[in-house]
C-alpha distance (Angstrom), angle and dihedral (degrees) to the residues before:
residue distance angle dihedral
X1 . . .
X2 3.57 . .
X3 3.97 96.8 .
X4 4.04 85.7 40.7
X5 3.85 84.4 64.9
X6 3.15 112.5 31.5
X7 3.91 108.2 45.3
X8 3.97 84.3 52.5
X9 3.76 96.8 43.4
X10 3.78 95.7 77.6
X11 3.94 87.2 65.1
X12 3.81 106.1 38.1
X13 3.48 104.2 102.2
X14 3.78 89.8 -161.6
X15 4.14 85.7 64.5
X16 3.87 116.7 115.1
X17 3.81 115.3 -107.3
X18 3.91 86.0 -117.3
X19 4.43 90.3 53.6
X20 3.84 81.0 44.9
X21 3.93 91.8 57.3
X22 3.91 94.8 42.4
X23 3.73 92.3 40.6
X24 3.65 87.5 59.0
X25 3.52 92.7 44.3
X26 3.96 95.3 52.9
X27 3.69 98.1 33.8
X28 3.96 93.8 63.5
X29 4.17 97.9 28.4
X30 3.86 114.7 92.7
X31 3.75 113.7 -86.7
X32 4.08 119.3 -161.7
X33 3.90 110.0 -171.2
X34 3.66 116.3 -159.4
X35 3.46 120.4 -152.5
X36 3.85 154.4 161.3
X37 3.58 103.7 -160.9
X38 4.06 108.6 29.1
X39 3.38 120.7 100.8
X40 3.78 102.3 -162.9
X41 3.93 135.1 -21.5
X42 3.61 128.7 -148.2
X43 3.80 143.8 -114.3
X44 4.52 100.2 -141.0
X45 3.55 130.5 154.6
X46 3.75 114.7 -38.0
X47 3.55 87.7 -5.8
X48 3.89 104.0 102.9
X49 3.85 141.0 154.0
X50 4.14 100.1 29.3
X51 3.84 129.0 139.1
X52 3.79 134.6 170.1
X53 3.56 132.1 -118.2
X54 3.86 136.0 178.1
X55 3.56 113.0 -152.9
X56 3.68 132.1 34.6
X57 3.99 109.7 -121.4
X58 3.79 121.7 -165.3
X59 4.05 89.1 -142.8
X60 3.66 88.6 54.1
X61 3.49 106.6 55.1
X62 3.81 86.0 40.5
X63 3.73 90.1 57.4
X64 3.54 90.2 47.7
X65 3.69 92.3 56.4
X66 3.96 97.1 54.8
X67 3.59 94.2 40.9
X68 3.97 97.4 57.6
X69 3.98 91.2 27.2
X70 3.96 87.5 -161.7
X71 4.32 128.2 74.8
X72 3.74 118.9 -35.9
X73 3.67 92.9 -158.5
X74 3.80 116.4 -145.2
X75 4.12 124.4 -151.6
X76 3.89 126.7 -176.0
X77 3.59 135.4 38.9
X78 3.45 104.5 -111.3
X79 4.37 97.4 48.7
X80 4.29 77.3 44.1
X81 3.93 92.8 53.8
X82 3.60 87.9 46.1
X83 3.94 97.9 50.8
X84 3.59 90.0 42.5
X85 3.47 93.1 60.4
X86 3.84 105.8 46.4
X87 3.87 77.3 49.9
X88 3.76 103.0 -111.8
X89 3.54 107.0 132.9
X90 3.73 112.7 99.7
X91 3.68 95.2 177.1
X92 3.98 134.1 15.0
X93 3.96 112.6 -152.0
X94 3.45 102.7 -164.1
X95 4.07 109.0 -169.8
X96 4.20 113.7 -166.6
X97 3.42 110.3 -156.9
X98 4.22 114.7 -163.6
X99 4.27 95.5 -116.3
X100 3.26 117.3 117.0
X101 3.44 110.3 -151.6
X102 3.48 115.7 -178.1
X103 3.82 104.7 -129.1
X104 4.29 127.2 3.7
X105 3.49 131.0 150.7
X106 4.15 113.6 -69.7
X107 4.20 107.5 -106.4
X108 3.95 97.4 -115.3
X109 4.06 101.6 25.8
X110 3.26 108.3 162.7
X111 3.54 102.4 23.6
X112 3.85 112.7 148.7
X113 3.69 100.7 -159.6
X114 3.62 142.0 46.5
X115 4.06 109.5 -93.4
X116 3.75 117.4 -149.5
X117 4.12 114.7 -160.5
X118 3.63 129.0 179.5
X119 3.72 110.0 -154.0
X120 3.44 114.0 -128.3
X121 4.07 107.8 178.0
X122 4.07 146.1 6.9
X123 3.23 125.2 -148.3
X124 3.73 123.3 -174.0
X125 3.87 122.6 -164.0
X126 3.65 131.7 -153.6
X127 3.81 87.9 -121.1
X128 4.09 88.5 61.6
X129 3.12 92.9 -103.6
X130 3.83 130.0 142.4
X131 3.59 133.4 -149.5
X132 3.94 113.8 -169.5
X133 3.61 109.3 -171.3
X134 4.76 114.3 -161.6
X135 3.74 138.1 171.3
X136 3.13 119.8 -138.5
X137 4.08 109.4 -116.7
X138 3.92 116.0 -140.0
X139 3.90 117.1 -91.6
């Protein structure tokens, strides 16, 4: 869903000016998919700077977070669960968006231990939406 969007956003012309800035953004940033059961993904269009890998690795992520020096941003529940749990996660931001659904996939399924977060911020947007920004506090 996310690559559906987003590598199509930049030339909808019926796409906010704000989806137009963060398509942008996450069409040309580097993209690392992790996954079990692909076998490749693909470089098309907008869609630049994405690779595949298998396995979440501590030294890795780690890596990743020195050499950029800014957010890695994080997105789906099982690569979050995973993170979470080899304790790399700094900061959860959590963004609530006023759509009921109906059914979806709970935030932290499948986490094995209790999480405790301090919030540290709210930020409300004119759209409704909320962003709820924690830290995780030390087990």
């Amino acid at each position: 869903m996310f690559e559906e969007y987003w590598s199509k956003a930049e030339d909808d012309p019926a796409v906010s000016k704000y989806d137009l800035q963060i398509a942008r953004m996450i069409n040309n940033m580097k993209k690392i998919v992790y996954s079990k059961t692909l076998t490749s993904v693909e470089e098309h269009g907008n869609w630049k700077n994405v690779s595949l890998e298998r396995v979440v690795v501590s030294e890795k992520i780690n890596a990743l977070k020195r050499l950029y020096g800014k957010d890695v941003s994080v997105g789906g529940n099982m690569l979050g669960v995973s993170l979470s749990e080899l304790g790399l996660i700094d900061e959860y931001r959590i963004m609530l968006n006023p759509v009921v659904l109906g059914a979806s996939t709970t935030l932290f399924r499948g986490i094995k231990e209790r999480l405790k977060l301090e919030l540290l911020e709210t930020r409300r947007f004119r759209s409704g939406n909320v962003l709820l920004t924690y830290k995780p506090i030390s087990r």
